[in-house]
BAMAR-190590 format. One record per residue: residue in one letter; x, z, y of N, C-alpha, C in turn. Coordinates in pm, whole numbers, padded with zeros to 5 digits, always signed. Each point is the difference from the previous one (the first is absolute). Example, Ala and Ser with C-alpha at 12.3 -4.5 7.8 and 13.67 -1.06 7.14 Angstrom:
# residues 2
A+01319+00780-00569-00089+00000+00119+00090+00000+00120/S-00035-00072+00105+00082+00006+00119-00077+00073+00109/
END
This chain:
# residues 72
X+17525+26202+10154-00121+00010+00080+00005-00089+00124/X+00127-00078+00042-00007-00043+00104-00121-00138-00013/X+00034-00056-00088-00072-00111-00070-00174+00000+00051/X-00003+00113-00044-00122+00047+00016-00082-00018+00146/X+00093+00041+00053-00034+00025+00198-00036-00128+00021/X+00158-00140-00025-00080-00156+00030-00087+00042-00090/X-00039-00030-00028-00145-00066-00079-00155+00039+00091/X+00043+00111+00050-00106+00030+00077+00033-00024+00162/X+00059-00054+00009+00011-00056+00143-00097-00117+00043/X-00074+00045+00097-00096-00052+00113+00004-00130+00039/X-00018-00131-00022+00025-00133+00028-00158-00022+00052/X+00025-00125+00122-00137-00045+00061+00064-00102+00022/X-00137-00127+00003+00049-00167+00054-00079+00025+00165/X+00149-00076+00023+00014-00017+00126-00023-00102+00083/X-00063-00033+00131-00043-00133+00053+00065+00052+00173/X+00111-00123+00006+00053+00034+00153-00086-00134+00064/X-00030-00021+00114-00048-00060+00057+00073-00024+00169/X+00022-00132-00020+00136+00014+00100-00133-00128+00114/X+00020+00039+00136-00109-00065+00075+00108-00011+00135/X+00050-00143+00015+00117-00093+00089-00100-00041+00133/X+00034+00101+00139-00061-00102+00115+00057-00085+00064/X-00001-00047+00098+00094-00032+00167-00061+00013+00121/X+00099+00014+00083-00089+00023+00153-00057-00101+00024/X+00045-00145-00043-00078-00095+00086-00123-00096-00099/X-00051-00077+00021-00065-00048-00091+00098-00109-00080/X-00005+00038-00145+00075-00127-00052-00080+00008-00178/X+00002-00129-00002-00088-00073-00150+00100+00091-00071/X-00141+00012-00139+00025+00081-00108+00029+00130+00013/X-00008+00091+00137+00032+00129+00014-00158+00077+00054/X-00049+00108-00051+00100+00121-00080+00006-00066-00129/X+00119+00003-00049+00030+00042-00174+00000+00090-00047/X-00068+00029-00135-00067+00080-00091+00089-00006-00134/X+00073+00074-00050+00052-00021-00127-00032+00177-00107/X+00010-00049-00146-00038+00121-00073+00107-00039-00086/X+00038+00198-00025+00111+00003-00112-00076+00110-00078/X-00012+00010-00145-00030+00051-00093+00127+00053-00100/X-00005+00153-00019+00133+00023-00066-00040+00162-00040/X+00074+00065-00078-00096+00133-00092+00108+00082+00014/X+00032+00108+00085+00047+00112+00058-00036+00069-00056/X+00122+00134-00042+00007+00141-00079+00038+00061+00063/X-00010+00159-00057+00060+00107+00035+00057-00006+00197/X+00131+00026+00008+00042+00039+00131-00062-00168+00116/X+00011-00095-00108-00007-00114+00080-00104+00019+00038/X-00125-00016-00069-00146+00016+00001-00002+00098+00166/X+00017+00087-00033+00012+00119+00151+00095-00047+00114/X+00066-00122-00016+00041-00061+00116-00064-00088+00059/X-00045-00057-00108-00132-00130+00072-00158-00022+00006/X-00035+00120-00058-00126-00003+00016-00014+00045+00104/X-00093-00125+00079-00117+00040+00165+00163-00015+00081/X+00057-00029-00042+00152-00066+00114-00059-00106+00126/X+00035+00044+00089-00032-00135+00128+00140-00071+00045/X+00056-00097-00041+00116-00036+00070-00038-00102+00118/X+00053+00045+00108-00012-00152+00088+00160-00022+00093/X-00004-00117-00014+00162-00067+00072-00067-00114+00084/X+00069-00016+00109+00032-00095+00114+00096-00037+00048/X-00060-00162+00038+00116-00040+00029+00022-00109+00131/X+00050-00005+00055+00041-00119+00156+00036-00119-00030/X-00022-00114+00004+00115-00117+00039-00082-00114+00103/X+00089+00000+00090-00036-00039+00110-00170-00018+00068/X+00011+00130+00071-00125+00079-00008-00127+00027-00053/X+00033-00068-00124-00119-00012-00146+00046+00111-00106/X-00141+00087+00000+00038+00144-00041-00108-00026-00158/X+00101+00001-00097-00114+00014-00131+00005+00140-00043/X-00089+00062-00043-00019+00132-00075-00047-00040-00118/X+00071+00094-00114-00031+00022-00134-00026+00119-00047/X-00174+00050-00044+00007+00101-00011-00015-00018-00186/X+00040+00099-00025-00012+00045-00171-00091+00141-00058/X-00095-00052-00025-00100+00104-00075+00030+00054-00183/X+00007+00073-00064+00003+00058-00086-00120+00090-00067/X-00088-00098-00132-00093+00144-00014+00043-00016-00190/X-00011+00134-00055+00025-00018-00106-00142+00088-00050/X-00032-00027-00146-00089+00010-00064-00012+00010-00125/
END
């Protein structure tokens, strides 16, 4: 019966949407990138509607990367 259980496990395609700023003005920024990828079971419930965002310094130029997650 275990067999059984995968088979009915919950899968959705997934679209992360990753959106790159900087503090100051510089060509080609914000960057916009998309990742497409099809999440199950426990994963699925880790990343759906997820917000990641990271920052970062180098010599007082601060870029942020935030990461969106919607699955469907």
């Amino acid at each position: 019966m275990l067999f059984g259980a995968y088979g009915c496990e919950k899968c959705k395609d997934c679209t992360t949407t990753t959106t790159t700023t900087v503090s100051v003005p510089v060509p080609g920024y914000p960057q916009t990138t998309t990742t497409t990828f099809e999440a199950c079971g426990d994963e699925l419930k880790d990343v759906d509607g997820k917000v990641i965002t990271s920052k970062t310094t180098v010599q007082g130029i601060t870029a942020t990367a935030t990461a969106r997650t919607v699955c469907k």
